[in-house]
N, C-alpha and C positions, 0 to 999 in steps of 0.2 A: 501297362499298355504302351507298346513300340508309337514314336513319334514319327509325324508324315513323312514321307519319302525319305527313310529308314531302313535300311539294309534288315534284313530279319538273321535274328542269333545264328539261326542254321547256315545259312550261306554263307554268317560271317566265318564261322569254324571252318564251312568246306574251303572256306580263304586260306586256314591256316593250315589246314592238312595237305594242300596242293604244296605251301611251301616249305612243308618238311622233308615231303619226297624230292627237293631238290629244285621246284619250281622257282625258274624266275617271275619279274612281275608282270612284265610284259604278258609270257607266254599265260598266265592264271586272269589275266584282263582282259587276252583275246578269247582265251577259252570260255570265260561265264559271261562276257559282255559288260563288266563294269569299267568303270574308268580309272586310269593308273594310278593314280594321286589317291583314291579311294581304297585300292589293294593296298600301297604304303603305309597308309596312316593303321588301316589296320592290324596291320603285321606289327606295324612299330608297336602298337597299344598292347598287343601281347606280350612282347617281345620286354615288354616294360612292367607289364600289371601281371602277366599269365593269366588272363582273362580275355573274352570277346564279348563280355556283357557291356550293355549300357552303363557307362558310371557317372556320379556327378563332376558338372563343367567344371574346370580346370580353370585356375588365373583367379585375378583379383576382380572382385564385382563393381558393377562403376558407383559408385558414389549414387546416394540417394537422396533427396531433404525429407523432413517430414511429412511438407506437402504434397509429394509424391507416393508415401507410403500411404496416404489416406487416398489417394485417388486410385491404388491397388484394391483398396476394399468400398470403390463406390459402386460398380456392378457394371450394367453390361449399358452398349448402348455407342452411338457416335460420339463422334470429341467435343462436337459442338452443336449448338440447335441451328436451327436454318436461318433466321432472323440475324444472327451474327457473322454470318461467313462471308466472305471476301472473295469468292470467285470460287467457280469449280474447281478449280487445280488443285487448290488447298482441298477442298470438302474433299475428292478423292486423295488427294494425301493423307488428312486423315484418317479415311475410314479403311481405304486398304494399304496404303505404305507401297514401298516401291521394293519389288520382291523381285531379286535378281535370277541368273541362271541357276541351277544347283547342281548342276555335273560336276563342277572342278570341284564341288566340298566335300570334305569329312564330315565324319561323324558327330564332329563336334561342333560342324559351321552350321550342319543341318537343323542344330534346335536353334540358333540362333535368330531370334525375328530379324522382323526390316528395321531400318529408324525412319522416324517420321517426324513431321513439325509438330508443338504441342500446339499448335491452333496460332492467331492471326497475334499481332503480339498489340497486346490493351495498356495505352499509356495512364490508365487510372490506378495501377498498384504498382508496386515497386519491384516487385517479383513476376515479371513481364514474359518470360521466355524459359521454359522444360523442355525436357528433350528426352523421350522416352522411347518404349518398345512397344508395338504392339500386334497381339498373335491373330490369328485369321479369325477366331471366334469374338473378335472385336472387346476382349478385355484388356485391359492395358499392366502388363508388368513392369518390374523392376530387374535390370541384370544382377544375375547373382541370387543366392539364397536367401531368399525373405521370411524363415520360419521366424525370425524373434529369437536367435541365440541360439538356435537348437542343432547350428554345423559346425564345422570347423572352420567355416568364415569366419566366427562372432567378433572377432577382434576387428573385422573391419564395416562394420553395424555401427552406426549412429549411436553411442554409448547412453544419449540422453534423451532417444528418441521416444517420442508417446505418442502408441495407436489407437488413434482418435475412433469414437464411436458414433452412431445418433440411436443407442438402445438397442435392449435385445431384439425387438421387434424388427427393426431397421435393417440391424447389421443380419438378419437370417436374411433379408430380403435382399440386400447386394451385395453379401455377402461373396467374394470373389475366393478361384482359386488359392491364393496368395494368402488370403488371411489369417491371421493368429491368431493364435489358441485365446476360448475364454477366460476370463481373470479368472472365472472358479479354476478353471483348471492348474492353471496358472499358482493359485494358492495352497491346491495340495501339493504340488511338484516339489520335492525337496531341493531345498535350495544346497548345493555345493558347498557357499560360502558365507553357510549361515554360521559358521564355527569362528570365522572370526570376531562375532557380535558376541558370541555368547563365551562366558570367564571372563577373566581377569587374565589371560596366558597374555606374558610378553613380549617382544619383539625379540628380543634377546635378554641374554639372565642378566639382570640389575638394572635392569633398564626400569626408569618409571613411565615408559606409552605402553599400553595395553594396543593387541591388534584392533581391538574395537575403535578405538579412540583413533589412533591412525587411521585407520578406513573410513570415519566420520570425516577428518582433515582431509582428505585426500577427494572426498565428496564434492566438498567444500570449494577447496582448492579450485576443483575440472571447472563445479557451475558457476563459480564468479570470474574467471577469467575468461570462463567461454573457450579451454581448450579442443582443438579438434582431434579427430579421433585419433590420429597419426601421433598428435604430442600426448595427451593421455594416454596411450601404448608405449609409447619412449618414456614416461615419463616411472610407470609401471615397471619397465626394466632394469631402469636406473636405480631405483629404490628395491629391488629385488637384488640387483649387483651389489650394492651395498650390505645389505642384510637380508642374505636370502631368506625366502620364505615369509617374508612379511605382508605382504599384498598380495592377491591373486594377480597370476598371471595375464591373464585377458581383462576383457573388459564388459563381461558378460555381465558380471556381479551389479554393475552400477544401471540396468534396465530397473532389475526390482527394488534397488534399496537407494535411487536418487529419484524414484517418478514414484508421486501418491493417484490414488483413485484412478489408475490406470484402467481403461476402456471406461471409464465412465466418463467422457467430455460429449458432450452432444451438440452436431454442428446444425445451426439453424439457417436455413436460404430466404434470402430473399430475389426477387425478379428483379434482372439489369435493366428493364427498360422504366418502369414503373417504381421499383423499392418495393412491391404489393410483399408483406408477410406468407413464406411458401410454408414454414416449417421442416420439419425434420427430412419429409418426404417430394421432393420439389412437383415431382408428377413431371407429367411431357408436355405440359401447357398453363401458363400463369391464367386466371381466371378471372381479371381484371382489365390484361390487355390482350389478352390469346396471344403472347410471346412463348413461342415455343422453348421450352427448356431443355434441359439436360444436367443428369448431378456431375459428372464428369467434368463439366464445363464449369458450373457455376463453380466446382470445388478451386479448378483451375487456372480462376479468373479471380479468386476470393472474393466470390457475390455470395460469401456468408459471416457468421459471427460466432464466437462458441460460448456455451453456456457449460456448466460445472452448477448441476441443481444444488441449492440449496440444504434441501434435508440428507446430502450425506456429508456434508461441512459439517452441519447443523450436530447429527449425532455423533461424529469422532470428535466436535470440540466441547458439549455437555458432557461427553463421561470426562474430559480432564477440568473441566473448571464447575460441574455443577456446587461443588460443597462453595462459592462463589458467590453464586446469584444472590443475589438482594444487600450483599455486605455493603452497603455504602456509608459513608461517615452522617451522620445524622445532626441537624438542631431544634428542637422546638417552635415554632413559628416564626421558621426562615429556609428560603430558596435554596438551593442548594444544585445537585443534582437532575437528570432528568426523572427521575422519581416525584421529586418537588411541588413539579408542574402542576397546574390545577387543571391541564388537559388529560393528562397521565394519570390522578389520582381521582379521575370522574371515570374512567373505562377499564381501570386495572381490573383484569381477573385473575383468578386463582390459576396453577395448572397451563399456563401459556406463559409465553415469552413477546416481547414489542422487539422489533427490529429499525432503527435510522438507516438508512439508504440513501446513497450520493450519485450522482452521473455527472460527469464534467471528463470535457477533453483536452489531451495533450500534442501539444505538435511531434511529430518524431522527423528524423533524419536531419534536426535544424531549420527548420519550413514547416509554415503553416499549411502546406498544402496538404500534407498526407497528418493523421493523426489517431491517437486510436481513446477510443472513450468506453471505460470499463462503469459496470456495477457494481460498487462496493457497499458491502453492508457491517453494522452491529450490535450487539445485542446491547438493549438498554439497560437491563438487569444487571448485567457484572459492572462492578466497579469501574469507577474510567480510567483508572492503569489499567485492568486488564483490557476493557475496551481496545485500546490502543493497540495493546500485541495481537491483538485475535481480530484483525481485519477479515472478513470474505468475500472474495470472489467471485460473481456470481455469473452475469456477462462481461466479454470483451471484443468490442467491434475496433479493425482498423478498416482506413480507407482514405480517399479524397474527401474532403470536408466535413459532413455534419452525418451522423445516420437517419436514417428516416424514423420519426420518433414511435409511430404504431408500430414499423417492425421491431423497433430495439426492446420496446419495453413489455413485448406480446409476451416471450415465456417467460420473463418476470413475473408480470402478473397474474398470469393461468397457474404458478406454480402457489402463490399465495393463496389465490383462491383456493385451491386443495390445503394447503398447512392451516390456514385460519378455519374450514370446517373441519377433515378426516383430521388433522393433524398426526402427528407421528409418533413411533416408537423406541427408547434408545435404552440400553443399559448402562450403567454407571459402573463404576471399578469395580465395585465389593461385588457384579452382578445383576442389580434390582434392577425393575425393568421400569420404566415410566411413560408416560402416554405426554403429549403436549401440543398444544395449538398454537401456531406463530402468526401473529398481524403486522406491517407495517404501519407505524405512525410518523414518524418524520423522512424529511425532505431536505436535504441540507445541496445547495448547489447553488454559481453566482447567479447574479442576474440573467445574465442570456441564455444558458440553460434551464433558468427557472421558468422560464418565459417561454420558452421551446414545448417543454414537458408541461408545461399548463394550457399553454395553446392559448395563450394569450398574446396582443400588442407584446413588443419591445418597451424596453424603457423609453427610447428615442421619438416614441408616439403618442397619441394623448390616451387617457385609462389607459397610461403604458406600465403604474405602479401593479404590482401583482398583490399589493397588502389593504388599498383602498382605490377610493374614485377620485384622488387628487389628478385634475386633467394636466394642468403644468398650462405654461404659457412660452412662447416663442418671443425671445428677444435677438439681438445684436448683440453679435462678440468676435471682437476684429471685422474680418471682411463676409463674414456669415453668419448664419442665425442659429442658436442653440436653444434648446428647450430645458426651462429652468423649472423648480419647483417652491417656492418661496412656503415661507408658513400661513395658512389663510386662518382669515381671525376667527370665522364662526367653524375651524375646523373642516373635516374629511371626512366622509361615510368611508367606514371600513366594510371591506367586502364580506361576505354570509355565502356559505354554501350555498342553501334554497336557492338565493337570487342568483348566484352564479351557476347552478344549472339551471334553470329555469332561460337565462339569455344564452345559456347555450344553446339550448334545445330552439329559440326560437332564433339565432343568427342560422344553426343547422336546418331549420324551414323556412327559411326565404333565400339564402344564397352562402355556397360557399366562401363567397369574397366579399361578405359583408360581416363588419365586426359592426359589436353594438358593445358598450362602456369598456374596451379594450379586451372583449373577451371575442377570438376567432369563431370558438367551437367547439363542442365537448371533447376533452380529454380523456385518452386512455387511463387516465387515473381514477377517472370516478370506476370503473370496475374493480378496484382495489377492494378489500372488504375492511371497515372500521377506519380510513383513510378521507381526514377531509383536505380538499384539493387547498384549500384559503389555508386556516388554522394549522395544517400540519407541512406548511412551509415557514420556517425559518430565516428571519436575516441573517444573510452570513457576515457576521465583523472580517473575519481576512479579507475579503475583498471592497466592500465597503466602507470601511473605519481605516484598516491598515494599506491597504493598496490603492483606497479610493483619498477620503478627506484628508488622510495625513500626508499622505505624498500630494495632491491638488494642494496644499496651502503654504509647504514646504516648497516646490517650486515657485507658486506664485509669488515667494518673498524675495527669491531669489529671481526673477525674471526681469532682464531691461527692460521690457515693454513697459513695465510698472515702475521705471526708475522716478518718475515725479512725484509717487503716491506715495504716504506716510508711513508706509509696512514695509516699505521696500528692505531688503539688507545691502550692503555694501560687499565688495569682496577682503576689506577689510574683516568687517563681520565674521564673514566667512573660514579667515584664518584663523580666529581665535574660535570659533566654533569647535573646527577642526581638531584644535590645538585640545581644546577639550577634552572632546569625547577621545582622541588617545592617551587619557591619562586615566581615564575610569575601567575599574575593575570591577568589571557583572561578576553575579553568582554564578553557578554550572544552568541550572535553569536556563540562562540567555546561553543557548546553543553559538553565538556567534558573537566573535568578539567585535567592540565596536569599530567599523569605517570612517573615514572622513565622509563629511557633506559633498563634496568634491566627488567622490566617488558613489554618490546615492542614484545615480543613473542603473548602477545594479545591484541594490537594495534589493534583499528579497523582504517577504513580509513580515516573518521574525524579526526585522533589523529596525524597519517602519514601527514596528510595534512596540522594539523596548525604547528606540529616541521618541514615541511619542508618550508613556506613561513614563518611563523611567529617569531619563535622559534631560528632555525636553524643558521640563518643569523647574529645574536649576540652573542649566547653562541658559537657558533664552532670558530668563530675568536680569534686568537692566541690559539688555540688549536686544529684544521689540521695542517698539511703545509703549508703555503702561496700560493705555486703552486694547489694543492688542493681546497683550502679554494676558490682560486679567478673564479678557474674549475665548483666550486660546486656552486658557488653566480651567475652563469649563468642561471642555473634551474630558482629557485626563482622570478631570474629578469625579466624570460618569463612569466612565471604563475602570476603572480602581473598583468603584462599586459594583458592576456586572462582571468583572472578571474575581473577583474576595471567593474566598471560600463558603462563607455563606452571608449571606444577604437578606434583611428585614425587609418588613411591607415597608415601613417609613425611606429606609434609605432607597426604595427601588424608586418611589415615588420622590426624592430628592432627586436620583441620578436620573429621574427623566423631565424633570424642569429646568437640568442642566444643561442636557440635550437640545430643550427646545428653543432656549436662551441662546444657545449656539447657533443654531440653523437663523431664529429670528432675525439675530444684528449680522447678517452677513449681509446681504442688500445695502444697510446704512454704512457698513466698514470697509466693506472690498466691492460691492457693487453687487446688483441684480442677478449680472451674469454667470456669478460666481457659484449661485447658489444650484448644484448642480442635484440631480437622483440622487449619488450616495450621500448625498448631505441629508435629503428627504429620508433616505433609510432611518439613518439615527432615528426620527423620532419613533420607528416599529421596534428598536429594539428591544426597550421594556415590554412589551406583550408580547415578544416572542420569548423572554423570562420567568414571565408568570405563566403562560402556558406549559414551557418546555424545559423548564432549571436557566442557572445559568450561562454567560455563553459560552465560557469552556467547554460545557457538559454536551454541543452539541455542533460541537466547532469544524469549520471544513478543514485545518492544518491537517488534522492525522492523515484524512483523505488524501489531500491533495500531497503527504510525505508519501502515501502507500502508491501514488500515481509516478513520482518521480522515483521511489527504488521499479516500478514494471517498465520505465524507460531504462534501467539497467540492465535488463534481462533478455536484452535481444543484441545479435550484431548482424552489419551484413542488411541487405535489403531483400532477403526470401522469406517467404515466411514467417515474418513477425510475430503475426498472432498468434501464432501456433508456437513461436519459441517461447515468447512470454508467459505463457497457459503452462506449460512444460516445466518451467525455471521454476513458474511461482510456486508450483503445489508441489514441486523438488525441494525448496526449498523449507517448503513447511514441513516435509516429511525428515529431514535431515537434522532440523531443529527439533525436532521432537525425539527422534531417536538421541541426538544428544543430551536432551536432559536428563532420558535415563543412563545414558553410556559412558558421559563426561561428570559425573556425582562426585567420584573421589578421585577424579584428576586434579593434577598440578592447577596453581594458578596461572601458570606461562599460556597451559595447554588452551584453559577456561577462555582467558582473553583472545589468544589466537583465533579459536573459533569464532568468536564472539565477534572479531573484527570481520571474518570473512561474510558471514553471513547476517551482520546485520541486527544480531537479537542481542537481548541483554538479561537473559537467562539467569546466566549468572553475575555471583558479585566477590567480588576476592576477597578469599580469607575471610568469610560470615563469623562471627563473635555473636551467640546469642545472649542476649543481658535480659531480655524482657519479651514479648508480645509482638512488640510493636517499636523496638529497640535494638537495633545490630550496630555494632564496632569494626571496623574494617582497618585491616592490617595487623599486623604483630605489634602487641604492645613492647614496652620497656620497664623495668621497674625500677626505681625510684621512692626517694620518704617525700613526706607532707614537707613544705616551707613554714616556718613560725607564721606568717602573716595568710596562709591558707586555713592552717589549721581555728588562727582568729574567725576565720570568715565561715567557716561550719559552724565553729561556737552560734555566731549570730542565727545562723537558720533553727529555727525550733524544731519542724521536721527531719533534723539529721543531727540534732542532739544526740544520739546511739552513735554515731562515728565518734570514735576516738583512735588515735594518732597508732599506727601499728608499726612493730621491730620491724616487721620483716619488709616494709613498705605498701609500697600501694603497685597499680599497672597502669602507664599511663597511655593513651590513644592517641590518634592525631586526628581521625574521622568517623562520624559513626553516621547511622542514619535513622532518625527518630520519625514514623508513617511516613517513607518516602521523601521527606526531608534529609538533604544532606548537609551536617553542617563540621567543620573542620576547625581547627584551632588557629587563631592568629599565627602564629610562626608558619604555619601549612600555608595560608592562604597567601600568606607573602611569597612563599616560594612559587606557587601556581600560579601568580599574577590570576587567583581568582578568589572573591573574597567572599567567604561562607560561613564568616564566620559571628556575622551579626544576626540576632537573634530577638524579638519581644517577649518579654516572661509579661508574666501576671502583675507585674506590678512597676516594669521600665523598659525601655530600651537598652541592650549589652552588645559586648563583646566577646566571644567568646576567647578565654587567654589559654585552656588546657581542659582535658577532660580524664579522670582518672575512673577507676574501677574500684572500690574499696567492699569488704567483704561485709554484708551485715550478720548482724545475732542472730543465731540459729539455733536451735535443737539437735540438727546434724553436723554444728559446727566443725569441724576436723577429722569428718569421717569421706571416705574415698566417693568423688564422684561430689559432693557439694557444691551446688551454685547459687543458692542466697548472695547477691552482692548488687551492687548498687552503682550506675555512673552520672558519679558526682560531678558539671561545670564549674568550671571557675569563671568568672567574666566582670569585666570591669562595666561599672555603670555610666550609660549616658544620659548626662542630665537636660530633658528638657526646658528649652527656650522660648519663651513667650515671642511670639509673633503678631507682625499688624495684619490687620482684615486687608484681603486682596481682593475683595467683591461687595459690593454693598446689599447683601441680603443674609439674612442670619442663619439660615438652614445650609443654602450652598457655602457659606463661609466655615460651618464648623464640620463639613462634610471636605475639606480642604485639607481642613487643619488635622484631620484623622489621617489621611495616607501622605500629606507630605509638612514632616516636623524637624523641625531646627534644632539641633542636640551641638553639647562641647562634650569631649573626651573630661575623665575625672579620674582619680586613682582610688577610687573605691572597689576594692574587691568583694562580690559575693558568692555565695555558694549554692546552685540549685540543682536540682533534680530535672528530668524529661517531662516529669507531669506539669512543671512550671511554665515550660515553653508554649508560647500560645502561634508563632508564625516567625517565619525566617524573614529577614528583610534585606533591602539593599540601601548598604549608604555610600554616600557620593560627596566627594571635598570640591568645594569650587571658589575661589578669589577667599579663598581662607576661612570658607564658611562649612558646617558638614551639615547635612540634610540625610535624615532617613526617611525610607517608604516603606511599606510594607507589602512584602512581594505578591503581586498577583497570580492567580493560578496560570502555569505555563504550558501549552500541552506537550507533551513529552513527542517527539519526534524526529 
């Protein structure tokens, strides 16, 4: 169909036949009446193509964001609702654009729309101002071809662009000219540059990168540095210049093989005047405040959020990790895992899965002003290594300040509601199809979000606690008054469902701006299904224990104000502190080597966390107070206990009268003021243990690691949310494809990736010895020493080793269930020490770790891996200690995580099955102290 005021093909021809007979232009412009610049252009188009048909526009398209491509496929309709316009001028700027003469145009000016303003400019997003086209039937395009790859533009297409959807239902319904093709479609199309995924074929002969493996690095490469499409096309040529043929030329290839679940993101509105929940489909009027809407606008103004359901996460991450589920390390009548819980192991069913779920925000741009607050969920069932890799995404809102929490948490919950009854269908590798029902039970977020999403007082107010009815009291501190929570003697009611809806429902019938025991008013969580609002929230230790108590009493010791009080430290103090902590060597476990005190102003929580269990416990001795000092080694002694691998009813119930003893003598030792909310925390910890495992098992760190890599994944202040949403599920698609693509790649290649993107997929150089036992690196081979070969004599279990011609292979690291532990010489060179160990029967060191073959049936026949790696490790001998507490239970609950050992030259020999936990020792004023390492979470 010819475009408006469009010369029709026949006239254009009779153009061109007047100017073969010799016609000038003039004379062929006064003859048919058209304008001369119009005769020109078409003579030339011939004269150039040998055609007078329509052909597509010519030149480079302008530049597009992603958030323009979504507001091509939001439908029809004005730019803006009436409630938000700023004067007539604009409102018809909008709607019609400013439409000039068209005589003096071509052919080519004639399809060209007007430009217009994208509407008034909203100092509430960061992405303030677009500048678009729009044609007379009021849908708004994109200059340039917008099929999705499908011209000979594609090179200049947004290479990592993703067309957002809100459902098939949705997308038929504003569905725009412009739109792109459905993913089905999309999924039969043969891909081009599916050849280079598939073989083993090299870049060139002898080379060891396969194309696949380059194309995964090159993935890699574009989304972590955020190039734009300009340098990813340079960057393409350059590496084709080199070794032709290795990458495709364009950059079409990187739509389907760097974005997952493509058109499946669904954008959800809410109303700018109100926040009122619109859903997918905004309507032309909010029904709360009769604010007029519009999707074009709200899209424009980012008055929405995007979700990424659930259950197709849910089924591509069950078919790779179901043989998974349930594998958790087990003990006998002890805590453990969230499996543990005696809230867990009262509702478990067959045939379903339980999800933890977190909501907490992050500032972005360096200010708290704008920030964006995602839904992060995980399955409680897989193991918590796996846990940790397989974070999901479910919402993510940016904006100015907080979201409104009924619209944020509205398709979270409707979406459970269907998973916990229909549940869903998925098949697993081999196939087999499985049916499963998903509920939410925990709740992991800090205080002021918890506080948000339960719709409850603040901490800052009285029934401000969300765990019980502790009111707090208002005292003086400094020149103002703070609300403290001391220990009260006859105790706290802890909060109960029933009763906390029950005052919900009756604050909701007498007034919205009346709370009664700190409860505002029902929460959208009671429609959660198997979800209790009390019990299935958790204290979070990161922010309580490590960011709260331990850094409040670390400054306090250090603060002038307190220079006259008996806690105080000096800045003397302080330099031998210092001097300290840079001479100790953590395990890998402590992510972060240690800072000066000096420098604790940017302390993250991991840093708080190992000077308070790790660190703390040796250097501060004889340098507190003794009264202090033995006040402070109460903390410690709890956290050792809730943080252990597994954990007894006895010991839970020690490390919470340690707890209490804590929070107790802070009024008598530091003052009233002191004793703040996260001091009050502590004593919830233990029941939120016995409910929910330990508090590894259900820790905000991974959360809040998965929140600081989505502050990576955006640049630029346009469309954040939408770059973020793009990156993340890029990146999960890239990782996956490399685990199958990168198998028998190099180690160089393995790590390479591994750095750009964040996972740790792999591990170099894997040596499998056992189950549950991998060796890492090339050994060396080497004989037994006379005084080792002594030291297997002694082991009765490795009586069968005897001393061999050909030698032994010896290691330097290996990693026994995710423990790594390396050899003394290793760990010297690392400046990290991994190489202390607890067997069954002492504290070691480990000196060397060998491989030696054992007695077989297949002995010396091809392919034989019966063998065995044997430690060598020098024993350390424990030291009798004085009681540091006067109570017998906390005193030997002490003396279990921190033990006074001398180096010996006693060599032994044992096995993996010997080792019972890795530890960390620590040399201070010529004294050595081991601990036995707490669970760390991997982040």
């Amino acid at each position: 169909m010819p475009r408006k005021k469009e010369l029709s093909e026949d006239l254009r021809a009779k153009i061109v036949d007047l100017h073969k007979t010799g016609k000038g232009y003039k004379i062929i412009a006064r003859t048919l009446g058209i304008h001369l610049s119009t005769v020109r252009e078409i003579v030339h188009k011939w004269r150039r193509f040998n055609t007078v048909a329509t052909l597509p526009r010519s030149g480079r398209p302008t530049k597009t964001s992603a958030k323009t491509k979504i507001i091509n496929e939001a439908g029809h309709g004005s730019t803006e609702p009436k409630g938000n316009r700023r004067g007539d001028s604009n409102h018809k700027k909008a709607q019609h654009g400013s439409v000039g003469p068209t005589d003096d145009r071509t052919d080519s000016d004639h399809q060209t729309a007007s430009h217009v303003s994208a509407g008034p400019t909203d100092d509430r997003r960061g992405d303030s101002e677009h500048v678009m086209h729009i044609a007379r039937d009021n849908t708004v395009y994109n200059d340039g071809d917008t099929d999705s790859y499908s011209s000979d533009s594609d090179e200049d297409e947004d290479p990592t662009a993703s067309h957002l959807s809100a459902g098939k239902a949705e997308t038929k319904k504003h569905e725009g000219p412009t739109s792109c093709a459905s993913s089905d479609d999309e999924t039969t199309e043969e891909d081009p540059t599916e050849q280079f995924f598939c073989g083993e074929k090299k870049i060139y002969a002898g080379s060891s990168v396969t194309m696949g493996a380059l194309l995964l690095l090159l993935l890699a490469f574009i989304l972590k540095h955020g190039l734009s499409k300009a340098a990813a096309r340079d960057l393409l040529h350059l590496l084709n210049l080199v070794v032709p043929g290795c990458v495709p030329k364009s950059l079409r290839f990187l739509k389907k093989h760097s974005t997952d679940y493509n058109g499946k993101t669904e954008i959800h509105f809410y109303c700018p005047r109100c926040t009122n929940y619109l859903g997918v489909d905004p309507g032309n009027e909010c029904s709360v405040c009769q604010q007029s809407l519009n999707r074009k606008y709200l899209i424009l103004k980012a008055y929405y959020f995007l979700v990424m359901p659930l259950e197709i996460q849910l089924r591509n991450l069950l078919a790779r990790v179901h043989s998974k589920l349930g594998k958790h390390f087990t003990r006998d009548d002890s805590f453990s895992d969230v499996h543990t819980g005696n809230e867990y192991k009262s509702e478990r069913q067959d045939g379903s899965i339980t999800l933890t779920f977190n909501c907490d925000g992050s500032p972005v741009f360096s200010s708290a002003k704008y920030s964006i607050w995602p839904i992060l969920c995980t399955i409680n069932e897989l193991p918590y290594l796996e846990r940790c890799k397989n974070v999901l995404l479910h919402t993510l809102w940016f904006g100015k300040g907080k979201p409104q929490v009924q619209s944020f948490l509205t398709p979270f919950i409707n979406e459970l509601q269907k998973l916990s009854t229909a549940g869903f269908c998925w098949r697993d590798e081999i196939g087999s199809e499985h049916h499963t029902t998903v509920t939410v039970k925990i709740c992991t977020c800090d205080a002021i979000a918890r506080a948000m999403v339960q719709n409850f007082e603040p901490f800052n107010k009285e029934f401000g606690c969300g765990f019980c009815y502790h009111k707090g009291e208002m005292v003086i501190k400094g020149r103002a008054f703070t609300r403290v929570y001391p220990i009260q003697m006859d105790g706290c009611d802890l909060r109960h469902m029933p009763e906390t809806v029950q005052l919900a429902e009756l604050v909701m019938g007498n007034s919205y701006d009346q709370s009664q025991m700190g409860v505002k008013g029902p929460s959208l969580l009671f429609l959660l299904p198997s979800f209790d609002i009390i019990k299935g929230f958790v204290p979070d230790y990161m922010h309580c224990f490590c960011l709260g108590v331990v850094r409040q009493f670390v400054n306090l010791w250090f603060d002038p104000l307190y220079a006259s009080k008996d806690f105080h430290l000096t800045d003397e103090h302080l330099n031998d502190l210092d001097r300290a902590l840079c001479e100790i060597q953590p395990p890998n476990e402590i992510s972060q080597s240690p800072r000066s005190l000096s420098e604790r102003m940017h302390w993250k929580a991991c840093e708080w966390r190992a000077f308070a269990l790790l660190y703390s416990p040796v250097i501060l001795r004889n340098v507190l107070p003794a009264v202090y000092y033995k006040h402070w080694m109460l903390l410690p002694c709890a956290l050792h206990v809730l943080l252990s691998q597994f954990a007894t009813q006895d010991e839970l119930n020690c490390a919470e009268l340690c707890l209490v003893q804590f929070v107790a003598q802070i009024p008598s030792l530091y003052g009233l003021e002191h004793c703040s909310y996260d001091c009050h925390l502590l004593t919830h910890l233990t029941e939120g243990v016995r409910n929910w495992g330990l508090l590894w098992a259900n820790s905000v760190f991974v959360f809040q690691d998965m929140n600081s890599r989505l502050l990576q994944m955006y640049s630029g202040t346009q469309s954040v949310s939408l770059q973020i949403f793009k990156n993340f599920f890029s990146y999960e698609k890239i990782i996956r494809q490399g685990s199958a693509t990168l198998q028998d790649a190099s180690t160089e290649i393995k790590d390479f990736f591994c750095s750009m993107t964040s996972c740790d997929r792999f591990t170099k150089s894997l040596n499998y010895i056992g189950e549950d036992l991998v060796t890492l690196g090339s050994g060396s081979q080497r004989v037994l020493t006379p005084r080792e070969i002594a030291a297997l004599q002694k082991n009765e279990t490795l009586s069968w080793c005897q001393p061999h011609r050909e030698g032994v292979t010896e290691y330097k690291r290996c990693v026994y269930k995710n423990i790594l532990v390396t050899s003394l010489e290793c760990s010297g060179t690392l400046k990290r020490n991994n190489s202390v160990i607890e067997t069954s029967s002492c504290f070691a060191v480990v000196e060397s770790l060998v491989v030696v073959p054992k007695p077989c049936s297949c002995e010396g026949s091809p392919g034989c891996s019966c063998r065995e790696l044997v430690f060598f490790c020098k024993q350390l001998q424990r030291l009798t200690r004085q009681p540091t507490i006067h109570n017998t239970q906390i005193n030997t609950n002490i003396a279990k995580f921190l033990v006074k050992v001398r180096n010996s030259n006693e060599l032994c020999a044992i096995t993996c099955q010997d080792i019972v936990s890795k530890c960390f020792m620590i040399e201070h004023v010529g004294q050595l102290y081991v601990m036995r390492m707490p669970v760390i979470e991997t982040h």
